[in-house]
TORFINU-700764 format. One record per residue (C-alpha): residue in three letters; z, x negated, y. Coordinates in nm, 4 decimals, padded with zeros to 6 digits. Each point is the difference from the previous one (the first is absolute). Layout:
BEGIN
 type       zz       xx       yy
  ALA        Z        X        Y
...
END
This chain:
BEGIN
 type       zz       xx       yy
  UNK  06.0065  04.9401  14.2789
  UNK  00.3983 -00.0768 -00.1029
  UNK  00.0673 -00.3779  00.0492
  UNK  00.1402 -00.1790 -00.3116
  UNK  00.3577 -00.0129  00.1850
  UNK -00.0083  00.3973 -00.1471
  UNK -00.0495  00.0054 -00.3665
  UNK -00.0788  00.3330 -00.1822
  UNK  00.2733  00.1351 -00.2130
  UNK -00.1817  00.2210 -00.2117
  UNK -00.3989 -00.1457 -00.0513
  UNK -00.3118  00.0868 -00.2099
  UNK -00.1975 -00.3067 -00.1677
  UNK -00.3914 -00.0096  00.0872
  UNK -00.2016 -00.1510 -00.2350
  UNK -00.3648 -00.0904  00.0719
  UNK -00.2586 -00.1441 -00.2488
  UNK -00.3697 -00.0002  00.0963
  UNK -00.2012 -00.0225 -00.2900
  UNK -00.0137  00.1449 -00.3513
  UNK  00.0431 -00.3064 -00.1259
  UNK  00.2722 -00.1050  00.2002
  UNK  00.2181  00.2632 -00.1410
  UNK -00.0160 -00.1786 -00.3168
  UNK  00.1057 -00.2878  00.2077
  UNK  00.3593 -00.1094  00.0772
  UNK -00.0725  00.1348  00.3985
  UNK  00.2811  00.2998 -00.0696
  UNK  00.2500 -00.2298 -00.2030
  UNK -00.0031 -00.2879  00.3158
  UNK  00.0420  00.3236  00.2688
  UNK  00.2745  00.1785 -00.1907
  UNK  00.1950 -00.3062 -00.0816
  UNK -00.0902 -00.1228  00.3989
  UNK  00.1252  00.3652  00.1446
  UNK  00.3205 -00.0177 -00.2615
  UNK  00.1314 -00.3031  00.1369
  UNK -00.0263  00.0433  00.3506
  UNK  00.1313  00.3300 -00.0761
  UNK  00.3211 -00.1644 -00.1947
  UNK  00.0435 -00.2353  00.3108
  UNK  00.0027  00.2511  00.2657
  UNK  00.1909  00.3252 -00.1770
  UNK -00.2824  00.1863  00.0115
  UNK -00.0428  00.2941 -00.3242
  UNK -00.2942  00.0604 -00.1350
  UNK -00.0836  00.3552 -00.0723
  UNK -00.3077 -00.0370 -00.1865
  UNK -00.3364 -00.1820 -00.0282
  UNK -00.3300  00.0913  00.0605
  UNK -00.3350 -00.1902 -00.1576
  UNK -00.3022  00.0379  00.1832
  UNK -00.2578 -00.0954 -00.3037
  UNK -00.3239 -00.0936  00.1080
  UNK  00.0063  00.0476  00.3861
  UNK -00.1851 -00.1858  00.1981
  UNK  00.1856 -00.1052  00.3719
  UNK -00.3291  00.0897  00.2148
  UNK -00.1449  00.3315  00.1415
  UNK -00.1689  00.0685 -00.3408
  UNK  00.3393 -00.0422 -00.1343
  UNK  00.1955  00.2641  00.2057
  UNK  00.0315  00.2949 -00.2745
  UNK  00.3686 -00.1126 -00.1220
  UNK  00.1639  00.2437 -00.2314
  UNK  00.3388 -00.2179 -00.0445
  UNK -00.0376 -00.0500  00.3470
  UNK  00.0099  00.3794  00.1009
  UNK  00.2345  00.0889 -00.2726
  UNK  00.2520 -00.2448  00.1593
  UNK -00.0461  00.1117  00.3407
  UNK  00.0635  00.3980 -00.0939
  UNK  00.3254 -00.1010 -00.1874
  UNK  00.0954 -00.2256  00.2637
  UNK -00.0697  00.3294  00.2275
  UNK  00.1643  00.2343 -00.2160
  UNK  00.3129 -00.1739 -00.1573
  UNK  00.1081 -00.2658  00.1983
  UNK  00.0175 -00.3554 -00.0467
  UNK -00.0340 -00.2281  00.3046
  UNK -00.2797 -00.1757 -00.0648
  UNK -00.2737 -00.2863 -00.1957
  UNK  00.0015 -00.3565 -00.1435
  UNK -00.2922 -00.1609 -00.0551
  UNK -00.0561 -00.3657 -00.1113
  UNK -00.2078 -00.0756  00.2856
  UNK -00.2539  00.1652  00.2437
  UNK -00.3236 -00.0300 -00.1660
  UNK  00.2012  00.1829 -00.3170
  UNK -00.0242  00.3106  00.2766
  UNK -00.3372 -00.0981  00.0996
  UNK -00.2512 -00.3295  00.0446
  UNK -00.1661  00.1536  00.2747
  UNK  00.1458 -00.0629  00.3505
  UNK -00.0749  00.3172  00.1223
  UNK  00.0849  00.1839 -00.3001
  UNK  00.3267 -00.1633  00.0412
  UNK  00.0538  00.1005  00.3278
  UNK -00.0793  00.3227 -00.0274
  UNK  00.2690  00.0656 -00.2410
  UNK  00.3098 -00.1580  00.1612
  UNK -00.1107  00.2116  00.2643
  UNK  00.0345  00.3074 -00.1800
  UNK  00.2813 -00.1256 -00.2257
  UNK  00.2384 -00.0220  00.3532
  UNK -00.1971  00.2871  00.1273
  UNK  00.1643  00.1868 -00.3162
  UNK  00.3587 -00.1676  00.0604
  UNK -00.0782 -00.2363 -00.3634
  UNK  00.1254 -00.3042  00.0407
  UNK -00.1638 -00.3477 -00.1981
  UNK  00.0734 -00.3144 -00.1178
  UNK -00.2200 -00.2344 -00.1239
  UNK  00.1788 -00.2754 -00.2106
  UNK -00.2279 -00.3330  00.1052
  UNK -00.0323  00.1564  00.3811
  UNK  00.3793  00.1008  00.0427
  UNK -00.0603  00.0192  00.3645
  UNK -00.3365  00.0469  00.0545
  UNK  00.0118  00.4225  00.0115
  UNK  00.1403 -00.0315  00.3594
  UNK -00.1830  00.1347  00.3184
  UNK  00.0802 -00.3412  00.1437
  UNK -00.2666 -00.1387  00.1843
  UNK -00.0144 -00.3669 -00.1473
  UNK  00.0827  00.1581 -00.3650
  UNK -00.2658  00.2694  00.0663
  UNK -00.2756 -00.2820  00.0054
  UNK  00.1299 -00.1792 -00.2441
  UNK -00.0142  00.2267 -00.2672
  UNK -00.3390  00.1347  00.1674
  UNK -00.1099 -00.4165 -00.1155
  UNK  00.1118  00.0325 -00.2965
  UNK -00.1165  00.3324 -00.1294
  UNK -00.3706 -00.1282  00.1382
  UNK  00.0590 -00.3498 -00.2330
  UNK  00.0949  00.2673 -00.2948
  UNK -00.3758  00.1700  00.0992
  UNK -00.1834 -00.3328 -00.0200
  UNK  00.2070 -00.1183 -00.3087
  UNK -00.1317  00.3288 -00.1565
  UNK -00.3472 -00.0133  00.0891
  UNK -00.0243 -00.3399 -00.1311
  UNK  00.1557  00.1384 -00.3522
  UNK -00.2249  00.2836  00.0073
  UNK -00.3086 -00.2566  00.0771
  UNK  00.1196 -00.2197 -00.2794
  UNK  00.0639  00.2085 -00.2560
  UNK -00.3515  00.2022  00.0579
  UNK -00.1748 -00.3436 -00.0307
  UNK  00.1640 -00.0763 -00.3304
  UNK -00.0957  00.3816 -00.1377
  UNK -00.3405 -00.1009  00.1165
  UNK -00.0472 -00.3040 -00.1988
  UNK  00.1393  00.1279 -00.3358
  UNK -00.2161  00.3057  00.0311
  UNK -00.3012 -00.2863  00.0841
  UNK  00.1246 -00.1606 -00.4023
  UNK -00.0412  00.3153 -00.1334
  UNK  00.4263  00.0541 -00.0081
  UNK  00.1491  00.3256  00.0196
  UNK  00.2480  00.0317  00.2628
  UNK  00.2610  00.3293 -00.0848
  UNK  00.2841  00.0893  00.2477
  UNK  00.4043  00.1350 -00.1685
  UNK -00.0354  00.2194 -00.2553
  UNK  00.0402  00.3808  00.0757
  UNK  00.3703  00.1709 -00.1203
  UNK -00.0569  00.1480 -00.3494
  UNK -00.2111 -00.2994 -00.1529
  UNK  00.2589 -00.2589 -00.0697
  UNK  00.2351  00.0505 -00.3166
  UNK  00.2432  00.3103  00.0097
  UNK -00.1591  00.1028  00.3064
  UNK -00.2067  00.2921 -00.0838
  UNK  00.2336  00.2644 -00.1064
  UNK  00.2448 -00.0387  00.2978
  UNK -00.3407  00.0276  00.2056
  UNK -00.0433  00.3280 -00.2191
  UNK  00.3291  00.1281  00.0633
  UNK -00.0300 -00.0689  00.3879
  UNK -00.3112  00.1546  00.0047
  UNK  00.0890  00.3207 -00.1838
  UNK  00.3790  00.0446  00.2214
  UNK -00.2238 -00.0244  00.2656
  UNK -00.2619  00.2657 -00.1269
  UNK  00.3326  00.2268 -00.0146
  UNK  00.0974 -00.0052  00.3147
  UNK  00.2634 -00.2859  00.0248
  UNK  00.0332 -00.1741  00.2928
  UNK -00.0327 -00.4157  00.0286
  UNK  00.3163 -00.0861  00.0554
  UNK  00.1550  00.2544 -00.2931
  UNK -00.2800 -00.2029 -00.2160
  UNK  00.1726 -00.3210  00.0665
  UNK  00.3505  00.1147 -00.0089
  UNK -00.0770  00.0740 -00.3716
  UNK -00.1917 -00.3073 -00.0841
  UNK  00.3318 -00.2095  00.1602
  UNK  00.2292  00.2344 -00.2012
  UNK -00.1750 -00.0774 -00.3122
  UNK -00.0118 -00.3508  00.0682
  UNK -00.3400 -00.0095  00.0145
  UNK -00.1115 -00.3004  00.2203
  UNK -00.3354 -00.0612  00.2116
  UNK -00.2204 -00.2860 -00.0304
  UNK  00.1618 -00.1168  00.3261
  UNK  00.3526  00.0253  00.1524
  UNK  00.3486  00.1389 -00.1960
  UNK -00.1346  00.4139  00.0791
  UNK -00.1641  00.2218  00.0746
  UNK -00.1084  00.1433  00.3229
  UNK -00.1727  00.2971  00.1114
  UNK -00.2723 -00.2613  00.1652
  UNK -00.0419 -00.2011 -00.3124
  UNK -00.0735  00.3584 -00.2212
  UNK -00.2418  00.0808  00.2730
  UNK -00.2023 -00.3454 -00.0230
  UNK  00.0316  00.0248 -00.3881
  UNK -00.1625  00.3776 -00.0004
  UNK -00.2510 -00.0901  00.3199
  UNK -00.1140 -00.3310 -00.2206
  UNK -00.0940  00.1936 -00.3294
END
């Protein structure tokens, strides 16, 4: 991949949460603000952001909508390449993350990752280190996983309920812009003409300033 010594001019933000809880977390606020200064430092633009809600960063986590949507209008309309706030935000495991450098230079799409400025090199010594570090990312994640799961298991073991983020539509003022999604989309209208008119009304998502034609997709796949 480019070496920090060649910053993007024009850039997409990546945004990675894991969990359905973690999107009512603070994960996208620390990446954004993360991405935005490194991307005031170095002159880099940023064209747009995409929020990956709920995505895991194994195998079982490889069906990426933002993911793909970036790609094809990275493909399609320019724009030189990807910030991310660090590696495991593309992917926790090693492999996984491998794979897609690969086909990110494969596809002539550069990436910068803000904590690993020169780690997306094909640099030998850089090459195992970020190989080391994406494999500490896997263990730090299996741990989490472990941890968590124990705690689910001893609440359910009191008799405690244990409820993940609420679905779009069941929070205040929610349900009739999930009606109105719903029916545009029953007529025809494509994603992204869906959140062009939610952003023109000033209609704002739970998360982030806009909409996006990923973040109408999760809202209408989660209902």
């Amino acid at each position: 991949m480019e070496t920090a010594e060649k910053p993007l001019g024009l850039a997409f933000a990546y945004l990675r949460v894991s969990g359905k809880g973690q999107i009512e977390g603070d994960g996208f606020t620390r990446q954004l603000t993360a991405i935005q200064a490194y991307a005031k430092a170095q002159g880099v633009k940023i064209i747009d952001v995409y929020q990956e809600k709920g995505v895991t960063g194994t195998v079982d986590g490889m069906d990426r909508p933002a993911w793909v949507e970036m790609i094809e209008r990275i493909m399609a309309s320019g724009g030189e390449g990807i910030v991310i706030e660090r590696l495991d935000r593309l992917a926790r495991d090693l492999m996984i993350q491998e794979h897609i450098l690969k086909d990110l230079k494969r596809r002539g799409i550069k990436i910068v990752s803000v904590a690993e400025p020169d780690l997306c090199t094909d640099d030998p010594t850089r090459k195992l280190l970020r190989q080391i570090m994406g494999a500490i990312a896997e263990y730090d994640k299996t741990m989490i996983v472990l941890k968590l799961r124990g705690a689910r298991q001893r609440k359910r073991a009191n008799g405690e309920r244990c409820e993940g983020a609420k679905r779009y539509g069941e929070k205040p003022g929610e349900r009739l812009v999930l009606k109105r999604i719903a029916t545009a989309r029953a007529a025809g209208e494509g994603l992204q003409k869906i959140a062009q008119t939610l952003n023109d009304e000033g209609i704002k998502p739970r998360r982030g300033e806009k909409w996006h034609a990923s973040s109408v997709r999760s809202v209408l796949m989660n209902a």
